[in-house]
Every structure is written in C-alpha cells, then in structure tokens.
C-alpha positions in Angstrom: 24.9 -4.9 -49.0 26.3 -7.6 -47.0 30.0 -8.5 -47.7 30.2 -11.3 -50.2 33.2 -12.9 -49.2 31.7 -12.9 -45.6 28.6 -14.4 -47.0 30.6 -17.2 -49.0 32.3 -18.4 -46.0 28.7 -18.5 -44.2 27.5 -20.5 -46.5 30.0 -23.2 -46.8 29.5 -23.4 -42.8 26.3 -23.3 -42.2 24.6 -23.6 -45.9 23.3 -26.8 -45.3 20.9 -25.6 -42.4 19.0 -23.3 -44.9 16.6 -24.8 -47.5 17.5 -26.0 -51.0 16.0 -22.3 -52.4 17.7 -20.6 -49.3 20.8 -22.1 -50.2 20.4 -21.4 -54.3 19.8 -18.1 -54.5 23.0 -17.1 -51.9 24.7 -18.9 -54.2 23.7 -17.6 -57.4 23.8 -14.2 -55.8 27.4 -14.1 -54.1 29.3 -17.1 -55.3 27.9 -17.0 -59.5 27.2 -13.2 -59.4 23.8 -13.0 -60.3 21.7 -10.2 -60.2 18.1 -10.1 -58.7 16.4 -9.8 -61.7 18.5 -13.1 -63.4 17.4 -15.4 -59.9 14.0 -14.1 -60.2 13.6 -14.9 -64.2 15.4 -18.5 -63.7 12.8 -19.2 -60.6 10.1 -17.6 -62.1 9.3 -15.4 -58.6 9.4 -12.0 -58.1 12.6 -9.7 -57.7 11.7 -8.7 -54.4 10.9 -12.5 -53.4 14.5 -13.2 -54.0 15.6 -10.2 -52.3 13.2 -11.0 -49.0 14.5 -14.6 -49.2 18.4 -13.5 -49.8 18.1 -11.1 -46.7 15.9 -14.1 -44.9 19.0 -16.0 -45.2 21.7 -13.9 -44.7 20.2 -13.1 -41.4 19.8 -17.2 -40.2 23.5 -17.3 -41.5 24.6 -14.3 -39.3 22.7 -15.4 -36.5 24.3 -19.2 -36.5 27.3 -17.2 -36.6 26.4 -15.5 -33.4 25.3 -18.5 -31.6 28.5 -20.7 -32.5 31.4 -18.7 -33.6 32.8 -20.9 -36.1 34.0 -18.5 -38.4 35.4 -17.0 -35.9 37.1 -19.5 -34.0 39.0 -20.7 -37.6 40.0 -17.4 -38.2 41.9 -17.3 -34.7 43.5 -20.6 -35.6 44.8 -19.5 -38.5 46.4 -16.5 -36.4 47.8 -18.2 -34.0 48.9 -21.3 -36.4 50.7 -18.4 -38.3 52.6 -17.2 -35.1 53.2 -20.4 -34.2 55.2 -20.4 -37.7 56.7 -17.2 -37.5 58.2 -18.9 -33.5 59.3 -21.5 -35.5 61.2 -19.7 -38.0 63.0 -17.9 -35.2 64.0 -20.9 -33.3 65.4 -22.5 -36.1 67.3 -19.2 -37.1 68.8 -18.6 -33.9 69.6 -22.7 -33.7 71.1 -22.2 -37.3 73.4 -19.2 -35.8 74.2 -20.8 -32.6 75.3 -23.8 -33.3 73.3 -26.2 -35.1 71.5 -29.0 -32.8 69.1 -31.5 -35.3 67.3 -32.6 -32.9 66.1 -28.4 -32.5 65.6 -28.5 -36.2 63.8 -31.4 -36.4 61.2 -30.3 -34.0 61.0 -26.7 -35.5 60.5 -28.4 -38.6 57.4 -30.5 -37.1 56.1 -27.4 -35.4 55.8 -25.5 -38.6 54.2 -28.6 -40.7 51.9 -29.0 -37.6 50.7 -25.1 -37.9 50.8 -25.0 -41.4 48.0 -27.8 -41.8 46.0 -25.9 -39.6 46.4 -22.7 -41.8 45.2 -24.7 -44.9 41.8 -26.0 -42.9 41.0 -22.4 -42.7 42.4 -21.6 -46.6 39.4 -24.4 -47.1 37.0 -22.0 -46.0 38.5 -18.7 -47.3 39.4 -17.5 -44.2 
C-alpha cells in the first residue's frame, strides 16, 4: 500500500492533472478513508475497477513527482528555512550575551519571519 500521507500531498500538487474520477476516488480512498468496496458501491463499478484506477493514479502521481520534484524541492525549503531559524536564534543569543546591538536584532528578527513564512508554504502542503 502506498503511504497515505505521501499520496495526500501528491494530490494537492498534482491532483488537478488527473481526471475528475482519478482525482475522487484518491480522495475518498486516502483523504475520507474509504474502503474499496464503499467507492465501488457509491460509483456503481467494480472493486477491482477502483483498485486498477487508484493504482492508475498513484502511478501518474509518482511519476509527475519524478519528472518535477515538487515535493521534494518544498520539503528542502522547509529544511533549510528551519536552519535558517535555528542561525537566527543563535545570532540573536550571542548578540543578547555580547552586548546588545538593535540593529543585529532587528535583522535576526526579519531573518526568522522571512524563513518562517517559507516553513508555513510547506505546512500548506503537509510537508
């Protein structure tokens, strides 16, 4: 089984290039916890029709994943926002124990509201 979270954050990224049914059935599967049999009642198709068209799916979304990286590439800005916070932190601590400069802490402070709204357009995904 693919990893739902993984799956979730897929979809939001690249959900809209799968059809409407692609796209309702990932989401009734991983986001509303549906089972197989419930998708397949509601759509009046097969259980294995929604399996082939979950795994149809999953595989386009892993595969636009491959090709562009996004996932990815928010998940490493969200790492380096966060040690960009944790240098922040520092700075202002050692400026805090070495005499205090306001013009340091005012740029510290900046620094860390910069990197923190990079961390929440990742949060927005999950990531």
């Amino acid at each position: 089984m693919a990893n739902s979270v993984e799956i979730s954050i897929l979809l939001d990224l690249y959900g809209e290039t799968l059809t409407e049914k692609q796209r309702s059935y990932l989401d009734c599967y991983y986001n509303n916890d549906f089972s197989l049999s419930e998708i397949a009642e509601n759509e009046g198709i097969t259980r294995q029709g929604v399996r082939d068209a979950i795994k149809r799916a999953e595989t386009m979304l892993y595969s636009m994943e491959d090709k562009l990286h996004f996932s990815k590439r928010i998940h490493e800005v969200e790492e380096n926002a966060n040690a960009i916070i944790k240098c922040a932190e520092e700075i202002f601590d050692y400026n805090l124990s070495h005499g205090f400069y306001k013009e340091i802490n005012d740029k510290t402070a900046k620094i860390k509201s910069l990197a923190l709204s990079l961390t929440e357009q990742g949060e927005l995904y999950g990531i």
